[in-house]
Structure formats: C-alpha cells, structure tokens
C-alpha positions as CSV (number, residue, x, y, z in Angstrom):
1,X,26.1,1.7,4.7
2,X,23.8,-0.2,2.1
3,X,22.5,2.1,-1.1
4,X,19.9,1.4,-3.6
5,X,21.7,1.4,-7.0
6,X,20.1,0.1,-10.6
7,X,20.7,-3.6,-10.8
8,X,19.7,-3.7,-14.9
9,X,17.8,-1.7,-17.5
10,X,16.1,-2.7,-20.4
11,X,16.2,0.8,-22.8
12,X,13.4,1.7,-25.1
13,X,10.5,-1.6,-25.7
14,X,7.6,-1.3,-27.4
15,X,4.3,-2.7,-25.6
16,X,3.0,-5.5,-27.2
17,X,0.0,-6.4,-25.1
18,X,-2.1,-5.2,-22.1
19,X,-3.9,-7.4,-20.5
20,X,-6.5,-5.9,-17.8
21,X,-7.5,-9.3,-16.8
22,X,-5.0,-11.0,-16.3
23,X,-3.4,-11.8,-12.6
24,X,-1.0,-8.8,-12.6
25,X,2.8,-8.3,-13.3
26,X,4.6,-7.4,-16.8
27,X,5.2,-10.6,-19.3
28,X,8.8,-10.2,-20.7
29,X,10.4,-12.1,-23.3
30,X,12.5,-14.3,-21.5
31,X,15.4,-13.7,-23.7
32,X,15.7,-10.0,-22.5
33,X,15.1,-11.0,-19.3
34,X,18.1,-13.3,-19.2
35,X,20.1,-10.3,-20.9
36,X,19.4,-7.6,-18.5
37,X,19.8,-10.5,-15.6
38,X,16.0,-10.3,-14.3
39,X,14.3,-13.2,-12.8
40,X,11.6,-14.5,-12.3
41,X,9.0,-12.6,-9.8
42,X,11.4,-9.7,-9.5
43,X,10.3,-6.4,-9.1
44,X,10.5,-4.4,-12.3
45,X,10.0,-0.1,-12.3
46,X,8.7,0.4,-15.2
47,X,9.2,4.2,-16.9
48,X,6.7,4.9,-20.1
49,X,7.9,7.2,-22.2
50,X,4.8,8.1,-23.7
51,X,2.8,9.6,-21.4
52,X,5.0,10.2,-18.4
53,X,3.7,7.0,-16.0
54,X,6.0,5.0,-13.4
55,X,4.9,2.3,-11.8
56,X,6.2,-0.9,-10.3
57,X,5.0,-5.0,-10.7
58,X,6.9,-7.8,-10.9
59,X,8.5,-9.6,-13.8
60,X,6.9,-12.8,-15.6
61,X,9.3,-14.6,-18.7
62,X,7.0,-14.4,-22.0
63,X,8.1,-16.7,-24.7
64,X,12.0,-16.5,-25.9
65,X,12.6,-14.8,-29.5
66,X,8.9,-13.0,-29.2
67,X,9.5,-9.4,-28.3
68,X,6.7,-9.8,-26.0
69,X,6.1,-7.5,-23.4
70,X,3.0,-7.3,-22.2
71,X,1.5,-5.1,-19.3
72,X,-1.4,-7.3,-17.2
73,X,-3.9,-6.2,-14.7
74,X,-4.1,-3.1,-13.3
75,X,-0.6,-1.9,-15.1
76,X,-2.6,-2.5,-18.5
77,X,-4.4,0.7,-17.8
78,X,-1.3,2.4,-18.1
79,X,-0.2,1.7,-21.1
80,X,-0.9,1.4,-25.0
81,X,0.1,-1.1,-27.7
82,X,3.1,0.4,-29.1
83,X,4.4,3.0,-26.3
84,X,7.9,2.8,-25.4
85,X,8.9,1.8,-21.7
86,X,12.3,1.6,-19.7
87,X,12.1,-1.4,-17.3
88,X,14.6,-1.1,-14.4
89,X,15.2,-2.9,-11.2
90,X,17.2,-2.1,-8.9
91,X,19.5,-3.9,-6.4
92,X,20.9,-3.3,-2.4
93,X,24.1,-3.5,-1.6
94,X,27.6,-2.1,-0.1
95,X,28.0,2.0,-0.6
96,X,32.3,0.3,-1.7
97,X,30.4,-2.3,-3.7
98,X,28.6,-0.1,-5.8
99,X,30.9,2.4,-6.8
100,X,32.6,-1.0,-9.0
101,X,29.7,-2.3,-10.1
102,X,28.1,-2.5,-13.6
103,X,24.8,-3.1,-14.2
104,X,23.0,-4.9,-16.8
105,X,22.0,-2.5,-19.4
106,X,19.9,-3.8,-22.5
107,X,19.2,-2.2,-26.0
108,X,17.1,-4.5,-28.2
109,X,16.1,-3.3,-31.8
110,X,13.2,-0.6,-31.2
111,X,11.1,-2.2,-34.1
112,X,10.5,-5.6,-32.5
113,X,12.2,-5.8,-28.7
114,X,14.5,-8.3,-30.2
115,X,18.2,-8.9,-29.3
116,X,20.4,-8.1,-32.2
C-alpha cells in the first residue's frame, strides 16, 4: 500500500509580492527551497494563515538570500503583502517507508523569510 505523507514544509513566510499577471505558480527564494528540498515545478499546497485560504500551484526559485515569496496569477488574489503562509508538498510512497521517514521542515526568521 502507497500513502500520501508531507514530503517538506516551509513554517510561517510572509508574502512579499502578488503578482495577478504573471504566468501562475508561487516565486520562492531559492534558498528555502533548497532547505525544505523543493524543486523546481513542484506542486506546492499553500495554507494562509490569515484569512483561512488553501490552494495549490507549483513552485518557481526567486532569487537566493531575498525572502521572496511571491504569489502570481490567479493565486495573487488570494493573498496580501505581508500575510503569513505554510507551503507544504507532499510525497507518495511505501505505508513501511513512511513510518521512518522525516520530512523537510523549514522555519526561517518571521521578519524577512530568511534562513538563520
């Protein structure tokens, strides 16, 4: 049996930008992308905080050491500059697998999505 478990979580980032017209997808620094082990064109869940909203896109690497993370497209409607978001993927795998493994849980400072 395969089960869908979290894969990696980046806790508590502000929004930087929104960008209605733009392509689509969430721009993340790509610094706390590499930290929470998100590529490229993944699919990202993202939670906001603020006003309740879930939705899903996929990720796009902003530039390293900026803290950006900007929502584009349609997503940009769901958030404001400064609300705090949980971004979460998720992976498939092995019921047996999953009960060892550790995701990729990331907690950059609140004030400026950077890694400390």
């Amino acid at each position: 049996m395969q089960i869908t478990v979290v894969k990696s979580k980046i806790h508590r980032v502000k929004v930087t930008g929104a960008d209605l017209n733009y392509i689509g997808s969430i721009t993340i620094d790509e610094d706390l992308m590499d930290a929470a082990n998100i590529i490229r064109g993944e699919k990202v869940q993202i939670v906001n905080n603020n006003n309740g909203e879930r939705l899903e896109t996929y990720a796009i690497p902003g530039p390293r050491n900026s803290g950006e993370i900007t929502l584009n497209g349609a997503a940009a409607r769901k958030v404001a500059v400064g609300d705090v978001l949980i971004l979460i993927t998720y992976g498939i795998m092995d019921i047996e697998k999953a009960k060892t493994f550790n995701p990729s849980l990331v907690f950059p400072n609140e004030n400026n999505n950077l890694l400390e």
